[in-house]
N, C-alpha and C positions, 0 to 999 in steps of 0.2 A: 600841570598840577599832578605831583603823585602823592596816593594815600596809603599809611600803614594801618592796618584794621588788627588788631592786639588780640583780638577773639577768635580770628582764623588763621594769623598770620600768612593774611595774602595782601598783599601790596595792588595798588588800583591806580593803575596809569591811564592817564588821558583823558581824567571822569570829567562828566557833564553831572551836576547835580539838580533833579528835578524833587520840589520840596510843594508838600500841601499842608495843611493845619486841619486837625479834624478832633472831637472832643476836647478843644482846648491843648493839645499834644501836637509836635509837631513830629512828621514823616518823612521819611529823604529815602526815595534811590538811587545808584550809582549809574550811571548810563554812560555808553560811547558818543564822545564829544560828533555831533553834526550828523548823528544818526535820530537824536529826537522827533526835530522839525520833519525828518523822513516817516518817519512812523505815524507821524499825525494827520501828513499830509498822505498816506495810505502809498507812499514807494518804496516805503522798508515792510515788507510784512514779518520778517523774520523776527520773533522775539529775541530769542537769542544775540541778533547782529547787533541787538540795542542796548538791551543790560548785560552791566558788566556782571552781576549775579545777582539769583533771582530771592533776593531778601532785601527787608525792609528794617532801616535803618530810623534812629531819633537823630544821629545827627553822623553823616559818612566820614567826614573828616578825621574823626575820633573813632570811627569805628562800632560807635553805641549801636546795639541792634536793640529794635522795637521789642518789646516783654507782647509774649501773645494774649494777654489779657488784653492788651492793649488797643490792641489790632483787632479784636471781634469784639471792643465795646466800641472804638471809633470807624470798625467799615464792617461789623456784622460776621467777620469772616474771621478765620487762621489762613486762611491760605494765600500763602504770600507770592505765588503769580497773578492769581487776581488783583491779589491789592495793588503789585506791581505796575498791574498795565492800567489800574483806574487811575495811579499816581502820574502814571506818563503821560494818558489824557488827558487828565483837567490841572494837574499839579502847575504849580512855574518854575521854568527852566531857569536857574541861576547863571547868567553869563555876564560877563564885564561889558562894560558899556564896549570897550574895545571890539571886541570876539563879536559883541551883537552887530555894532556899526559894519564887521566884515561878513557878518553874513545875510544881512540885508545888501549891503553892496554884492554879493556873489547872487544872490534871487535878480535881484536888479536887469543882472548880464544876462544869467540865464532866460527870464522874461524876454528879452531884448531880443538874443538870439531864436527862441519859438516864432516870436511875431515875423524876425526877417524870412524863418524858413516858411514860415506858412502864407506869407503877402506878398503881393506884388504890386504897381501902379498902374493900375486899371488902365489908362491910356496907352500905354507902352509894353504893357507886362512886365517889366523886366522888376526881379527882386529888388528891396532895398539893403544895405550891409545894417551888419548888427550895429556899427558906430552912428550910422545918421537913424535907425531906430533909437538908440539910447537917447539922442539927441533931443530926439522928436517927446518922449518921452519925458523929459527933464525940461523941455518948454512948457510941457502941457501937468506940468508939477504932480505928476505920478508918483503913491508913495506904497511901496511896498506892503503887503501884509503878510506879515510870516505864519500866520497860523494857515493859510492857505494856499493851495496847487498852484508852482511854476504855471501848468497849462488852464487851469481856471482864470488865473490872472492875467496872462497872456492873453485869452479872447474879451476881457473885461479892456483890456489894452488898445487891442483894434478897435473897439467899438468908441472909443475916447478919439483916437487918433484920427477917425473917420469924419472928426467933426473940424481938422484943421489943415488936414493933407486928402492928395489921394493915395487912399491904401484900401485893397479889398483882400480877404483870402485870397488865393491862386486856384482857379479852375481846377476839377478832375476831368480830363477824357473819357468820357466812356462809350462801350460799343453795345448795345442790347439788342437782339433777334426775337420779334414777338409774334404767335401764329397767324396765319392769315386772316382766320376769323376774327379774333380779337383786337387786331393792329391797329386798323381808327379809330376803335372807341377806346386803347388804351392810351394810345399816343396824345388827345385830347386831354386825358386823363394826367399824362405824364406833365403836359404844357407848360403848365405854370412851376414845375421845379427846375425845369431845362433856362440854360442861361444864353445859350447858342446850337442850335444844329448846323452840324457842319456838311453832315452828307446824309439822304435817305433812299434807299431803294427799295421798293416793292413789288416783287415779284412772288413767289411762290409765300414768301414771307417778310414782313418789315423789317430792314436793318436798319438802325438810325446810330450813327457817330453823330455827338453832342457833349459839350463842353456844363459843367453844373455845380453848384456851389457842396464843397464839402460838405458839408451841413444837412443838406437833401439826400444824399446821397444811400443811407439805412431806410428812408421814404422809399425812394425808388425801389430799393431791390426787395422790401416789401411788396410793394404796389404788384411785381411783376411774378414773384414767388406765386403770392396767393390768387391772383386773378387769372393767370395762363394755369394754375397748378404744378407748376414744374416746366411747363412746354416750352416757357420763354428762355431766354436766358442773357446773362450781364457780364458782361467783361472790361475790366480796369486799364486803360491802355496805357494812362500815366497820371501821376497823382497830384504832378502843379505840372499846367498852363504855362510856362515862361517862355520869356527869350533868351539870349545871353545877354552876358554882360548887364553889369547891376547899376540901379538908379542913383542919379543923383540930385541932390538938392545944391539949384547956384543961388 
């Protein structure tokens, strides 16, 4: 879709139009198509990368630029980046049924793909592909919400999925050295966030290699920061748990 604007004479390719209604008036800004959804979901933060310019329109097509009486009796303000970014947050995004259906299908994948790279099957380890995710997914009648994060919706995902397959996050390795003083009563401490130890020595100091759900894991190096004050320390040896070679469902 391209626009001629008569009042600036600048041409507007690729717009996305996001429109709200306020005082009975209605408001239109120009924005870069599939940059919206980004900005809302907070992985655009650049204004700029979003509107095409920072003015505020009655109607983009035409060109009509909002009168500023207009604009500080229906949002208190002149200032038309504000209004700008109020209209991109709560406004709605005009897109064809077409353009919408493909970008819910594109969220769809992406979800898909999160879930494969952060899961594996608990019995085996081994990841699942993004295709038997989608799959799994489309059984379990998963329906997109675009006002919300690929990665929000991806753990809303697992935790769906958990009730029909095995799928768990993928383990972190990690190595932690805690003083000798502190070491029993931390390692107790630590217990119930640890998913496996795999090795522990103690000698001048506790070394424990241990396998632990993503999720625990800002817990822990809390726990260790402030309770050794510094003394202990954590290291990431790897960030999924897997085998080779990816799962399959027969």
């Amino acid at each position: 879709m391209s626009i001629f604007t008569p009042t600036n004479q600048i041409r507007l390719t690729n717009v996305a139009v996001v429109r709200t209604k306020r005082a009975g008036k209605r408001f239109e800004i120009a924005c870069y198509r599939n940059k919206v959804l980004g900005w809302r979901t907070g992985a655009e933060k650049d204004l700029d990368e979003v509107l095409q310019t920072h003015t505020v329109f009655v109607n983009v097509s035409k060109g009509q630029v909002a009168k500023k009486e207009d604009l500080v009796k229906a949002f208190g303000t002149e200032d038309q980046t504000e209004i700008c970014k109020l209209i991109l947050s709560k406004g709605e995004l005009q897109v064809s049924d077409k353009e919408r259906h493909s970008q819910l299908e594109q969220m769809f994948r992406d979800i898909a793909t999160i879930v494969a790279d952060k899961c594996v099957n608990p019995e085996t380890k081994r990841p699942y592909t993004v295709i038997l995710i989608e799959r799994a997914m489309k059984d379990i009648h998963y329906s997109v919400k675009p006002g919300k994060s690929t990665k929000q919706q991806a753990l809303e995902v697992i935790k769906q999925l958990k009730e029909t397959m095995q799928i768990e996050r993928a383990h972190m390795r990690l190595r932690f050295v805690l003083p000798q003083k502190e070491g029993k009563r931390l390692k107790e401490k630590l217990k119930p966030l640890i998913k496996t130890i795999e090795s522990e020595d103690f000698d001048e100091q506790l070394e424990i290699v241990c396998l632990v759900d993503p999720g625990c894991f800002r817990e822990i190096d809390e726990v260790i920061r402030c309770e050794t004050k510094g003394k202990g320390t954590l290291e990431v040896l790897s960030l999924k748990d897997v085998e080779e070679g990816d799962e399959r469902l027969e």
